[in-house]
Structure formats: C-alpha cells, structure tokens
C-alpha positions as CSV (number, residue, x, y, z in Angstrom):
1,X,0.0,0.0,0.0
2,X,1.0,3.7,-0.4
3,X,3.1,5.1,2.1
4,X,1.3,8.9,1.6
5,X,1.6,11.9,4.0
6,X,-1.5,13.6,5.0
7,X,-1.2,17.5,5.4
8,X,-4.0,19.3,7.2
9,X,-5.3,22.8,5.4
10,X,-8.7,24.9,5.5
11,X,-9.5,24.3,1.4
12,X,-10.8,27.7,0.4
13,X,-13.1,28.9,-2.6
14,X,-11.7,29.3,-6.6
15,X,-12.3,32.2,-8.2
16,X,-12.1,31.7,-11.9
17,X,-12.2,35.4,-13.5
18,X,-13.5,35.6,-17.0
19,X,-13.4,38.1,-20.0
20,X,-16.5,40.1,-21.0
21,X,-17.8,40.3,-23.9
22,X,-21.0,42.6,-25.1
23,X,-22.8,42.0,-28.1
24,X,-24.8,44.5,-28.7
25,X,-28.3,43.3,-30.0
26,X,-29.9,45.4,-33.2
27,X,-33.3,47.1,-33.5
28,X,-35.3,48.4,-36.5
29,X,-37.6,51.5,-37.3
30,X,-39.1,53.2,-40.0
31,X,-38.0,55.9,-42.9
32,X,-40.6,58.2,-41.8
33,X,-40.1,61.3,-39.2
34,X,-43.4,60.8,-37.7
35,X,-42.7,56.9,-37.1
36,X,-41.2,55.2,-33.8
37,X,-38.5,53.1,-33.2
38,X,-39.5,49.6,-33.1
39,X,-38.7,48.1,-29.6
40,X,-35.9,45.7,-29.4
41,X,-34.1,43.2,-26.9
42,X,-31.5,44.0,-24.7
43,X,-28.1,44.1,-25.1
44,X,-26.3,41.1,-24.6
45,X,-25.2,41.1,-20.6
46,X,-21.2,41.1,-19.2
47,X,-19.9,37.6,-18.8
48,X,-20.8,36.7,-15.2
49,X,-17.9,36.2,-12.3
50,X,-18.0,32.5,-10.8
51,X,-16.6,31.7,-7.8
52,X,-16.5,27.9,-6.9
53,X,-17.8,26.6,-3.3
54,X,-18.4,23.3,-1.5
55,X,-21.4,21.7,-3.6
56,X,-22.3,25.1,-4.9
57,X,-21.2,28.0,-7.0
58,X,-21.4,31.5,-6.4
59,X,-22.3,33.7,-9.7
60,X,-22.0,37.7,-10.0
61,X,-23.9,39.2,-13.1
62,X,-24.8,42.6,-13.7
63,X,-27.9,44.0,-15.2
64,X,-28.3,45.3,-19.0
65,X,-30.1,48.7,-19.0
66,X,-34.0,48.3,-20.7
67,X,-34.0,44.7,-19.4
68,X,-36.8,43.7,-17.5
69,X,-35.7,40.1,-16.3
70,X,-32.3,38.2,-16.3
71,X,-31.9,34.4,-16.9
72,X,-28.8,32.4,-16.1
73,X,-27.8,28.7,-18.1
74,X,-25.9,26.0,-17.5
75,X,-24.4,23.2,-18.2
76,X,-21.6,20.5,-17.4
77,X,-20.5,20.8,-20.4
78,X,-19.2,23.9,-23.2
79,X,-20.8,25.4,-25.0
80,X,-23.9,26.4,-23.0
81,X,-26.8,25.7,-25.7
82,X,-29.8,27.8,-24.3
83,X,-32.3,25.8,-26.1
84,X,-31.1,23.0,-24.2
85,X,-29.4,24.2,-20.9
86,X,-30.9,24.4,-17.7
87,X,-32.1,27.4,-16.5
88,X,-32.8,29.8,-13.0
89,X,-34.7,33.6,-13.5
90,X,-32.2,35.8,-11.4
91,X,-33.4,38.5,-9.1
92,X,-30.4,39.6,-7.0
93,X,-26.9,39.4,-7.4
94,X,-24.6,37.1,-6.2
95,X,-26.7,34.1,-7.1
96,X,-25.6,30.9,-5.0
97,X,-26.2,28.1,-7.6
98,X,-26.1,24.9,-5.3
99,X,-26.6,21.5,-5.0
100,X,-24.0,20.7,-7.1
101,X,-21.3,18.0,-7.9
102,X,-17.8,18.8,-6.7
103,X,-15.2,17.8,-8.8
104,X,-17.4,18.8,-11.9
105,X,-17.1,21.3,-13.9
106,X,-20.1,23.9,-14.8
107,X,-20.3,26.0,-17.6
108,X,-22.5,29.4,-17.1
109,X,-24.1,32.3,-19.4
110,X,-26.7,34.8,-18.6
111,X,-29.0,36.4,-21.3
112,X,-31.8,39.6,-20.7
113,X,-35.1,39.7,-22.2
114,X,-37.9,42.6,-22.1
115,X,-41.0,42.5,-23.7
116,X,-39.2,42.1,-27.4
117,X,-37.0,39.3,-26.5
118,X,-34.4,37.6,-25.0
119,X,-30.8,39.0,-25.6
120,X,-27.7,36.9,-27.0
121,X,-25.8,35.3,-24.4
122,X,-23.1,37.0,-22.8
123,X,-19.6,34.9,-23.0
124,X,-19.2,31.4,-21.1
125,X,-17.8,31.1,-17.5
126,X,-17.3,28.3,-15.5
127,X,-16.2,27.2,-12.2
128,X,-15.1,23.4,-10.2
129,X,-16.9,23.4,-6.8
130,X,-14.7,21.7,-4.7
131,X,-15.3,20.1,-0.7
132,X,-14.6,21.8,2.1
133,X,-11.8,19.9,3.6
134,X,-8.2,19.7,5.7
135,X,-6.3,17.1,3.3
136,X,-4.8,18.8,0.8
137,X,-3.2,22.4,2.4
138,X,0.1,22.6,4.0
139,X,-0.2,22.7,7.4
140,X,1.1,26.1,7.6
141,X,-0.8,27.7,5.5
142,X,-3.5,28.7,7.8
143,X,-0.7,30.8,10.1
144,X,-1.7,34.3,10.8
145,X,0.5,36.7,9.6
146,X,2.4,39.2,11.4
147,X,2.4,42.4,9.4
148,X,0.2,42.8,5.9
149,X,1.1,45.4,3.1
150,X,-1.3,46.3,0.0
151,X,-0.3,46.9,-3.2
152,X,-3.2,48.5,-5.3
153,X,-2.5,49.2,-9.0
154,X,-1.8,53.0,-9.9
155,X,-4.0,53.8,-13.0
156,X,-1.8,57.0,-13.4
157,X,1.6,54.6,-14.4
158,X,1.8,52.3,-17.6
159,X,1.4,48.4,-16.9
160,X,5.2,47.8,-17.0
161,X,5.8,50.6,-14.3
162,X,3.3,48.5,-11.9
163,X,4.7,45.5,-12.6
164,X,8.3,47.0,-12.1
165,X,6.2,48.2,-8.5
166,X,5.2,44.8,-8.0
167,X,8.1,43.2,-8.6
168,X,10.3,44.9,-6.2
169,X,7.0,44.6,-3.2
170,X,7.3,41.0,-3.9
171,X,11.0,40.9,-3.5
172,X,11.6,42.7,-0.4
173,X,9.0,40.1,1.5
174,X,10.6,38.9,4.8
175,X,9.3,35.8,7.3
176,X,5.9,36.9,8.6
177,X,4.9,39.1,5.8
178,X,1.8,39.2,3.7
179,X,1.4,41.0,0.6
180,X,-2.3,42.1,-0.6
181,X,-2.5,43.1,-4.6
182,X,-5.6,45.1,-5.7
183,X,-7.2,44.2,-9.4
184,X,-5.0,45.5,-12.9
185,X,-2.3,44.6,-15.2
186,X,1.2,44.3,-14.3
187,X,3.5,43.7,-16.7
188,X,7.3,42.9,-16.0
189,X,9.7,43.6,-18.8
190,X,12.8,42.4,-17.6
191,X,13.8,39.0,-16.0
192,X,12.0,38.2,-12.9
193,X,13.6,36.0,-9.9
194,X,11.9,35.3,-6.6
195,X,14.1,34.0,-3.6
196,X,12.2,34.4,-0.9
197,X,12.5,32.2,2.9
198,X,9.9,32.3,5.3
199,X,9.6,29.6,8.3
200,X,7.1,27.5,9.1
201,X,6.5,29.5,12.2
202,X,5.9,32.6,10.1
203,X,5.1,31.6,5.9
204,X,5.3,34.8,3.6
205,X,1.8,35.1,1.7
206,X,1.5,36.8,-1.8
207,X,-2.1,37.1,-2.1
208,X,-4.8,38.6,-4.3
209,X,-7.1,41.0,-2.4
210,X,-10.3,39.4,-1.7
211,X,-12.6,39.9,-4.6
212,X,-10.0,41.0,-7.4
213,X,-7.5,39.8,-9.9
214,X,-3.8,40.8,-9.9
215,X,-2.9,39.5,-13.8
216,X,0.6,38.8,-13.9
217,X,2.5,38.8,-17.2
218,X,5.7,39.3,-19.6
219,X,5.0,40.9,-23.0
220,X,7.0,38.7,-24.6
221,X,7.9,35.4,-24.8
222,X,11.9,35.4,-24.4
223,X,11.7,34.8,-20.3
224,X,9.3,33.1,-18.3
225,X,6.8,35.0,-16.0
226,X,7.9,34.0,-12.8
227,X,11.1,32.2,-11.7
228,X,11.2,31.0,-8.2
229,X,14.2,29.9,-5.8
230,X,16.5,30.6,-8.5
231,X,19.5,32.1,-6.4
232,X,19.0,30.2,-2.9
233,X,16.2,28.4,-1.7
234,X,12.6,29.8,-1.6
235,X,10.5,27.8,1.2
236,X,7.1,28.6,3.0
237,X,5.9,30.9,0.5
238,X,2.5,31.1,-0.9
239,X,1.1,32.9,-4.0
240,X,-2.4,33.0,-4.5
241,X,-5.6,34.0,-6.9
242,X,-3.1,35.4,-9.3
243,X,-3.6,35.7,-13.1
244,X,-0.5,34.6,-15.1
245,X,0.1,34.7,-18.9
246,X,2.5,35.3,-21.3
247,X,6.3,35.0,-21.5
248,X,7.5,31.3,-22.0
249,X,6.9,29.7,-18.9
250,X,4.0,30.8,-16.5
251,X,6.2,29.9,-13.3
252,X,9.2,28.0,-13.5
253,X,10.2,26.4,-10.2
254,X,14.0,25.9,-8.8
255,X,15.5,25.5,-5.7
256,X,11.7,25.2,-3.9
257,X,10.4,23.3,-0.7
258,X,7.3,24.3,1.1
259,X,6.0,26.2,-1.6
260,X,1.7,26.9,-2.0
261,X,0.8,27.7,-5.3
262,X,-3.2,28.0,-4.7
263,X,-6.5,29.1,-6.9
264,X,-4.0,30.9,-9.5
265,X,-5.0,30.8,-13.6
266,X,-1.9,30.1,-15.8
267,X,-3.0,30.7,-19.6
268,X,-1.7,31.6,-22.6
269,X,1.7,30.8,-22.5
270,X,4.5,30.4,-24.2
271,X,5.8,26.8,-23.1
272,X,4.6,24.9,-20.1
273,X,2.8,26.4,-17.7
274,X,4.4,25.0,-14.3
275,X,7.7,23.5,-14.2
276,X,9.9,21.7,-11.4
277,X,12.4,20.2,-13.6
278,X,15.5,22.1,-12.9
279,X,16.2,20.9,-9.1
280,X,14.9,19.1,-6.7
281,X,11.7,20.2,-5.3
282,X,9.4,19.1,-1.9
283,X,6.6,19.4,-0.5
284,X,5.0,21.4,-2.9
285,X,1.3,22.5,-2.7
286,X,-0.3,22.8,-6.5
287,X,-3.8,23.6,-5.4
288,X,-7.4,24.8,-7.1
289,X,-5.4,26.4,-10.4
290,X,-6.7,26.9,-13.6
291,X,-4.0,26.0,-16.3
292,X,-4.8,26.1,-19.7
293,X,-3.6,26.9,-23.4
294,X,-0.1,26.2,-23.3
295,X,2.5,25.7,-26.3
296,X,6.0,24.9,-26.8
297,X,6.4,21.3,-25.2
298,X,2.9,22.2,-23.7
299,X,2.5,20.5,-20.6
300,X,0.0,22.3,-17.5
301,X,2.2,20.8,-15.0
302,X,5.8,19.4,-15.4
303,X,7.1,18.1,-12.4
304,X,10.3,16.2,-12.1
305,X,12.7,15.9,-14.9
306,X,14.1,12.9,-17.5
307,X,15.3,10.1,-15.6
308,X,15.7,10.9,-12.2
309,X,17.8,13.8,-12.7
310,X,15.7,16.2,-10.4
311,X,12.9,14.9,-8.9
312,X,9.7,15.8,-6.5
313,X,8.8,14.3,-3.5
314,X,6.0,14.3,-0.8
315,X,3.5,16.9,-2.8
316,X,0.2,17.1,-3.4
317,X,-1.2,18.2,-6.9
318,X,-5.3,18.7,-6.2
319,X,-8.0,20.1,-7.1
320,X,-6.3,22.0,-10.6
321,X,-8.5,22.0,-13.3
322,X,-6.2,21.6,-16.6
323,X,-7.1,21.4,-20.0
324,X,-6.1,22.8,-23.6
325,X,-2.1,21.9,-23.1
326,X,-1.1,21.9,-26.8
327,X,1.9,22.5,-28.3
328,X,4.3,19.4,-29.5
329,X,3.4,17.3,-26.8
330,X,0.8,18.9,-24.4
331,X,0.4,16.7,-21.3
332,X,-2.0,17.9,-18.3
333,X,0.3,16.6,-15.0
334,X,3.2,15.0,-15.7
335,X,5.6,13.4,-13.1
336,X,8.3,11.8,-14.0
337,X,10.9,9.0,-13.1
338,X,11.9,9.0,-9.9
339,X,9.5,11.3,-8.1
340,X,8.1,9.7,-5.0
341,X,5.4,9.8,-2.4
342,X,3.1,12.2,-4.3
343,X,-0.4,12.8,-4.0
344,X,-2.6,13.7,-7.4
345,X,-6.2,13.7,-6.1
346,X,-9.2,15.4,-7.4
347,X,-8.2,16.8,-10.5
348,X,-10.2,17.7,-13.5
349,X,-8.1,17.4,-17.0
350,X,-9.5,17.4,-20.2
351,X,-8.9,18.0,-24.0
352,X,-4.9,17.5,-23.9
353,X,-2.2,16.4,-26.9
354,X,-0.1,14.0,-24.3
355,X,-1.6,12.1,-21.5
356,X,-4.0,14.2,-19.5
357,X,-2.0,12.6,-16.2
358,X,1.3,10.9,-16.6
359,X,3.7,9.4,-13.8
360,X,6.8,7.4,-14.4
361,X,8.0,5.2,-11.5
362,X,9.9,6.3,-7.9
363,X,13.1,4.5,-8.4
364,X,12.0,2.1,-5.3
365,X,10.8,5.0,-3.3
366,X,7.7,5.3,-2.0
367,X,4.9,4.9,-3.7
368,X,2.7,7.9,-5.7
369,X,-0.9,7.9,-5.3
370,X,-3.0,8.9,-7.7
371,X,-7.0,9.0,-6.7
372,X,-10.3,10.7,-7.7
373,X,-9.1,12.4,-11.4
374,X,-11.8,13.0,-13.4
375,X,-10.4,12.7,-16.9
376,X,-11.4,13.2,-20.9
377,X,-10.2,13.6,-24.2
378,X,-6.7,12.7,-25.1
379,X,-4.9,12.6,-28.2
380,X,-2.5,9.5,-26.1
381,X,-3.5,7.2,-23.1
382,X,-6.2,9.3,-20.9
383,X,-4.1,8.3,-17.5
384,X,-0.7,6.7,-17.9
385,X,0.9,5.5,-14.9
386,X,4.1,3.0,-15.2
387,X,4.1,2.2,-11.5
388,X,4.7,2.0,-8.0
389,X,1.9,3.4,-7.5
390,X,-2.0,3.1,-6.1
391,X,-4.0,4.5,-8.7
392,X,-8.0,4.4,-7.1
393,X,-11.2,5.9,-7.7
394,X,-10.6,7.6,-11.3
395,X,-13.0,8.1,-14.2
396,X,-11.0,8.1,-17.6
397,X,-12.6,8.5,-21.0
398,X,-11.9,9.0,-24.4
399,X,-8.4,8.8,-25.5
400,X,-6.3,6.5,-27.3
401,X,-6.5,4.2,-24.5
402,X,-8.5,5.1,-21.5
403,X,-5.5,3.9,-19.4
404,X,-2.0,2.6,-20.5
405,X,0.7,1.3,-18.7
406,X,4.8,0.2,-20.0
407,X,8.4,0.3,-18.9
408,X,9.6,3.7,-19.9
409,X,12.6,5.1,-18.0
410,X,12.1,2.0,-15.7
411,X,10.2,-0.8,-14.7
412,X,6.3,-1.8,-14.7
413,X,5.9,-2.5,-10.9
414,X,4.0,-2.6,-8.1
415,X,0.9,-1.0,-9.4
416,X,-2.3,-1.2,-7.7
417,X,-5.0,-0.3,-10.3
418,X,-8.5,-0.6,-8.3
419,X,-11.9,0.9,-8.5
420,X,-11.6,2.8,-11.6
421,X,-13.9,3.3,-14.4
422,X,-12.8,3.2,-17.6
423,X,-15.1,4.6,-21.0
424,X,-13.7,4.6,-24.3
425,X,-14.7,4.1,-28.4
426,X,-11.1,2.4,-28.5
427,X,-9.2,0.1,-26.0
428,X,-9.9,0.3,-22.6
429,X,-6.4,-0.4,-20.7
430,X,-3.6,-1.5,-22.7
431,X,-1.2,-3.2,-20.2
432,X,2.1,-3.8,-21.6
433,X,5.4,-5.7,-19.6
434,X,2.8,-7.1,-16.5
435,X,3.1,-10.3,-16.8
436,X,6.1,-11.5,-14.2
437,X,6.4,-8.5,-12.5
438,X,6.2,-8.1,-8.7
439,X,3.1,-6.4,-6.8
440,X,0.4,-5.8,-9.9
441,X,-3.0,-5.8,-9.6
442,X,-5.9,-5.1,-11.2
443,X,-9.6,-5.9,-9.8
444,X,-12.4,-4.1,-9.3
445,X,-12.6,-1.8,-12.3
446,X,-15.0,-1.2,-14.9
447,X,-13.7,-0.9,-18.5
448,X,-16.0,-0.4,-21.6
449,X,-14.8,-0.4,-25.1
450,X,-17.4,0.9,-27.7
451,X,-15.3,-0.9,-30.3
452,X,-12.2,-2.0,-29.2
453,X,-10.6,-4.6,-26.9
454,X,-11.7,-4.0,-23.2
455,X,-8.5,-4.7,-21.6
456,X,-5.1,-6.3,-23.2
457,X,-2.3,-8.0,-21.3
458,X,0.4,-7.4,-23.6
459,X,2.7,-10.7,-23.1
460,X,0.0,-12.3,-20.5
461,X,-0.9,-11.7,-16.8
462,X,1.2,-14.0,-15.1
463,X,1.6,-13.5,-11.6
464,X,-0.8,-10.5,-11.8
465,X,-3.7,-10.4,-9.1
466,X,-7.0,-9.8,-11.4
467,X,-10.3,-9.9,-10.0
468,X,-13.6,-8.3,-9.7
469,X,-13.4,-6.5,-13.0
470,X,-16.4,-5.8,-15.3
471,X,-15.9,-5.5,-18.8
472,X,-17.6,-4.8,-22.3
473,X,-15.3,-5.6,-25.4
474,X,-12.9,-8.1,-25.4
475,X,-10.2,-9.6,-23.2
476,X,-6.7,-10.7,-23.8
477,X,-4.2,-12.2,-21.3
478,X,-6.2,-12.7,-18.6
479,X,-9.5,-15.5,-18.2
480,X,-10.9,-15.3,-15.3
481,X,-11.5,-12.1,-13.2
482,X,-14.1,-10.5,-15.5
483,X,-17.9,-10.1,-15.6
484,X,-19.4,-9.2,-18.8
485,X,-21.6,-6.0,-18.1
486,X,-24.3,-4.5,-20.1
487,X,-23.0,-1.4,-21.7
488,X,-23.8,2.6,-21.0
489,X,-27.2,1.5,-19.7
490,X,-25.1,0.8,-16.8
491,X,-24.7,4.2,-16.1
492,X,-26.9,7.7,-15.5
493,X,-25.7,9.4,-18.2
494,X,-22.5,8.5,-20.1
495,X,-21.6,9.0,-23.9
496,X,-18.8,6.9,-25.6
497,X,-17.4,10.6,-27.2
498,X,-17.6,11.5,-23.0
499,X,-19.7,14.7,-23.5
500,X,-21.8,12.8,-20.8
501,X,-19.8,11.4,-18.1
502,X,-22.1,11.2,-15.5
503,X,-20.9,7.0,-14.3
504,X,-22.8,6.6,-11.4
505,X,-24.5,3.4,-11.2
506,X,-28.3,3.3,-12.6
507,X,-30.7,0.8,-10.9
508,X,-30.5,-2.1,-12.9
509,X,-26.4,-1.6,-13.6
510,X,-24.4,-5.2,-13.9
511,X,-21.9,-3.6,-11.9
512,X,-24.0,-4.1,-8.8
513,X,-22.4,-6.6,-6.3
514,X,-19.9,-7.2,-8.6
515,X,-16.7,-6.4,-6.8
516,X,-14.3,-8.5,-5.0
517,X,-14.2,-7.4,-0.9
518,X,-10.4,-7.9,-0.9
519,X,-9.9,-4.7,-3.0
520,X,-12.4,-2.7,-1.6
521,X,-11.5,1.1,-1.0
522,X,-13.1,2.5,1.9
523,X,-14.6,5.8,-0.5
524,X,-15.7,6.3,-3.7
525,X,-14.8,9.1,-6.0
526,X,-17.7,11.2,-4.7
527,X,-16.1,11.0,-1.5
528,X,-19.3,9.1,-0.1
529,X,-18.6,5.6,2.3
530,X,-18.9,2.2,0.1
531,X,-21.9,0.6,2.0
532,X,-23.3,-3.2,1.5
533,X,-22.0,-5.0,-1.3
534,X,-18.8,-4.4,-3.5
535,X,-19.2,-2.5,-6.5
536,X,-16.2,-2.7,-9.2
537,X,-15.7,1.0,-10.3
538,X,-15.3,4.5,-9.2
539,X,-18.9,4.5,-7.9
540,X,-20.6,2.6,-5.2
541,X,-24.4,1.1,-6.1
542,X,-27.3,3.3,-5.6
C-alpha cells in the first residue's frame, strides 16, 4: 500500500475570472419622421464572475439597462446551448447556484429579455466546486501573519511601471509578511527571480485582495513570467488567486520546498505552464489552479525531470482544473521518473495532446498515489501511470486508451489499479510488460470499449492479481476475473465521445455486487462511504 503523507489545510473557494464580452443586440424603425423606433431586446449582458464553493457556485452578473428580467444557463458541459441548458430567473446578485457536484465542472451564461426578446448570451464562464476539507493544504498555511502590506494598482503609471512596482514589493518580503494586490495589469519587462525564505513559524503570503485579480504577465515570450528559488532556496511561500500569462513559462520552479501555489490561472503561455524540472523540489502544494492553453512542449504541469535527474517528492497536486495543453506534446500533469510519495487527487483534465495525467515510477521509493481524477479527451492514453503506485477511484474516457501502462525510463511495478472506471470508443487499458512483474493488480474496475478490446495483457498476466473487474469488449491475457456487463445503460448518463460522463451506477447496472471485498477502498470518487455490497468502479451502487 502507499506510504502517503497527509497534510492538514482549511481548502478555500476558486475564483475563476472571466473576460467580458457585449454583443450589442440590433433594433429596426421606419423611414418616416413621424414613425417610432420599433422596440428591441436587450443588449447582450457582461460575462458573469463565478466563484466555486463546496457543492455550490457563487455567480456575479450585472444587469443590462432596458432589461426587465435576467436568466442564467448552465451546463456541465461547453458550449452552453440555451435551447437545451438548464435554466434559473435571477433576481439579486450574487446568485448561489447549489446542489451541485464537486469535482465537476459547470459551464455558465446569462442572457436579458424585455418585452421584445431575449438578448444573445453573454460569453461562457465556469467554475469546479470543490469540498470543504483539511487534506490537501500545508499545514502552515493557515498561520496568521504578522504584518500585511497592499499593493493597489496606480491607473496614473503604464502596466510595466506597476509591474516594475510589483516586482520589487514582492521581493523585499521577509518571514511573517503578507502582501495584498488590488485588481489590474502588471507587466514585467525584464527577468523576474523570486528567492524568498519564510519559516514555518511565520510563511510569507502573496495574495490577491479578496474579490479582485492581480494579472501577472511578460509581453514577450523570451523569459518566463515568474522564476522562483533561483539564487537560494525559496520555502514557505505562498502565492495565491493570481492571473499569469505570457512569457515562456507561466512559473518556472527551482530550488523550492514548502512552496503553495493555490486558486491561481496560468494561460496563454509560451511553453509549459508550471515546471519543477531544474532541481529538486518538496513538498510542494499545487492547489485549485486553472491551467490552460499552453505551447511549446505544452504541458500544465511538469514536475520532475528525465530520468531521475531532479525529482519531487511528498506533494500534493489537487483540485487543478487543466485542460487545452497543446503545443508538440501537451500533457496535463506530468511526473516523472523517480519522483516519489506524491499525491494527485481530485483533478479535473481534459482535452490535452499527451496524457491528460502521466507518472513514471519512484526509483523504489515510496509509492505515488493517484485518486479521484476526473479525466477526458486525449490525443495518447487518458491516465498513464508506469508504476509503484496506487491508482483508485478515477474516471478516464476517451483517449487512445482510457488507461495505459509500460516500462519507460524503468520498470512496470507494483501497481495497484483498483476501482476505476474506464469509458472509451477504442481500448480500454492496454497493459504492456505485467506479466512477471512483482506487486500488480488489477480488480475491481470497470472498462468499456465501444469498439475496441476491453482490456489487453500485452505478453500475459502471469503472476498478476486480477479480480472483480467488469468489462464490455474483449479480453486478452487474462481468463478469469471479468464479468461481462451491459454497456452505458449501466450508467446515469455517459456518452462513448464523453460529452456525458455522468458513471454513477443506474438501478438495474451489472456492476452491482460485482466487486471482490479484498480490494475494496473504503470511499468512492464522490467522497461518499462504500456501504453493503462491493461494487467494481469509481462509484458505489445506488
């Protein structure tokens, strides 16, 4: 089993900040001088802000002049269509939209109608609720700081003059400290290093003021936004709600232990957008950020570097919602050889070239887990994991192969694959260089192939502990372990193409009772106790 730390934290709400746009809706009239203009409807409203909660969502909208009512739409997934969407009348603002999912991503617009129509809707927004809970924060990061400056942006000086001001607040930052940074664009022109050491006594905090959006970014793409613990090491620092973009990397990480990067959005950049690949990092907190629309080698996160030759140990990579990563190879999270007793939990990744997660092996250190991803749409394996690990409680669809496993950089070992569910038009789990190889097991997972082999054991399962597994589409390698289950009527609400992905367990489901007690996991993917029988998959039974 996983020899895992378990760091307390208070897990706070993400604010994910979005662009407005206003289309500006077109009315008609007559030639003559004594005629009226015809009424028309609204103009389109701003794009609502969404802040992310436990089980709910908070949105802000603002009201279009001339409109008499307000409606917002949503949807899980993008693009809202308003014929189809779900929908609430609005009547104050914030609206708390609750009862939701966490771990799911919603997609929001709001329109305005008088008595000639509804407007068009403004653009799309969308937010992750998330659970409150202690697991995932360092435990310092709740320590009350001892003196707290504010920065607020100077509209009467040019974007690289407040960044130049930002740059040099951030830099002076001493043990104890907490900087506050108001709402506007701060631009730094020239290269930007941050070697910073608080304590865990007294953490320095970086912060966005509550409420607003300190966007962060390099004009150009010759430097990276943010470089931190490049002269000495940076420790117990945290830098939160920012907005980075630009440059070549969003933040490139060096010499770094105890280091919180929390609820920041890293876009639009010019390479990856989070390294640790250039020393030896720990304990590193990678928490609630939005990471999206990267090029160059293109992964969101890229921890750990090619065979062993810097790696990360005893972090914690949660609740980041990552999707977009292009560029030539475009992975979401990628770990790689050697980097040991990490925790990837709760993350949302989608619509990536590469892997949308991707972890090498520790070297025979301890063991990664990997739990409660929520992943779709890959151009490669949707999870790819070569092992010593426990990989638990995941929902993977639509990829190459929903889940693939091989030696690369190391050996295929000690790999506990259990409770996950697995939804693809291609091949389920493609599991190459198993057979013969110490600690592997696969049982109670649910793999579904629209057209494809379910599962294949490349070279046979010898030796490999399989049980409790419930397939559609072939199997090769393996003969017994497998119950044969009845497709997506086995689910709520899943498509093959995963633009539904809704896998709990409907009422008549084949997966019911079908899992093997040995390989139970306390939890679901939900979060929720398993209770009464065994149910293979990231679900329990209804």
């Amino acid at each position: 089993m996983v020899n895992a730390k378990v760091w307390c934290f208070v897990r706070v709400a993400t604010l994910v900040a979005c662009v407005s746009l206003v289309l500006v809706g077109c009315g008609g009239g007559s030639g003559g001088s004594s005629a009226s203009s015809a009424p028309s409807a609204p103009s389109a409203p701003a794009a609502p802000v969404v802040t992310a909660g436990d089980g709910a969502n908070s949105i802000q909208w603002s009201a279009v002049s001339g409109a008499t009512s307000h409606t917002l739409y949503w949807s899980t997934t993008s693009p809202v269509d308003v014929d189809t969407a779900a929908s609430v009348t609005l009547t104050a603002s914030p609206h708390v939209h609750s009862g939701l999912t966490n771990a799911v991503v919603y997609y929001y617009v709001v329109t305005a109608s008088n008595a000639a129509g509804e407007s068009e809707p403004s653009s799309e927004c969308h937010a992750m609720p998330s659970a409150a809970s202690s697991l995932y924060d360092p435990s310092w990061g709740s320590i009350a700081s001892a003196t707290t400056r504010t920065l607020d942006y100077d509209s009467g000086l040019t974007a690289v003059q407040n960044g130049a001001a930002l740059k040099a607040a951030m830099q002076s930052l001493g043990p104890g400290e907490r900087l506050e940074v108001g709402s506007g664009t701060y631009s730094v022109n020239s290269y930007f290093a941050l070697d910073l050491q608080g304590t865990a006594q007294a953490p320095i905090f970086i912060v966005a003021k509550s409420g607003e959006t300190p966007v962060l970014t390099r004009p150009d793409a010759s430097q990276n936004v943010l470089n931190v613990g490049v002269s000495s090491t940076t420790k117990f620092v945290c830098l939160q709600g920012f907005e980075v973009t630009g440059g070549s990397m969003g933040l490139r990480l060096y010499d770094v232990e105890d280091f919180w990067l929390d609820r920041c959005h890293v876009h639009h950049t010019g390479e990856a957008g989070v390294t640790a690949n250039t020393a030896d990092t720990e304990r590193l907190h990678l928490t609630r950020n939005e990471v999206e629309h990267t090029l160059g080698t293109g992964e969101g996160f890229y921890l750990g570097a090619n065979n062993g030759t810097y790696v990360m140990s005893d972090s914690v990579i949660a609740l980041n919602h990552v999707h977009d990563t292009g560029g030539t190879q475009g992975d979401g999270i990628e770990i790689k050889q050697g980097s040991f007793g990490n925790w990837v939990a709760e993350n949302v990744v989608h619509d990536t070239n590469y892997p949308c997660i991707l972890l090498y092996g520790t070297g025979g250190m301890a063991f990664n887990l990997v739990e409660k991803n929520v992943c779709w749409n890959s151009g490669d394996n949707v999870l790819q994991v070569q092992g010593e690990a426990v990989v638990r409680n995941n929902l993977l669809m639509h990829g190459a192969n929903a889940f693939g496993s091989h030696d690369h950089q190391g050996q295929v070992r000690d790999l506990e694959f259990v409770h996950n569910t697995l939804i693809n038009v291609g091949r389920g789990a493609q599991l190459s260089n198993w057979t013969g190889r110490p600690g592997m097991v696969f049982a109670n997972n649910v793999v579904y192939s629209q057209n494809s082999q379910s599962v294949s054991f490349s070279g046979g399962s010898t030796g490999v502990t399989v049980s409790g597994n419930v397939f559609v589409g072939s199997v090769s390698g393996a003969s017994s372990g497998w119950l044969v289950g009845n497709g997506l009527a086995d689910f709520t609400d899943v498509s093959w193409d995963a633009t539904h992905r809704d896998a709990t367990l409907s009422n008549a489901s084949a997966i019911l009772a079908s899992g093997d007690p040995t390989w139970e996991v306390a939890d679901d993917l939900s979060g929720a106790p398993r209770t009464g029988t065994v149910e293979a998959g990231c679900y329990d039974g209804p």
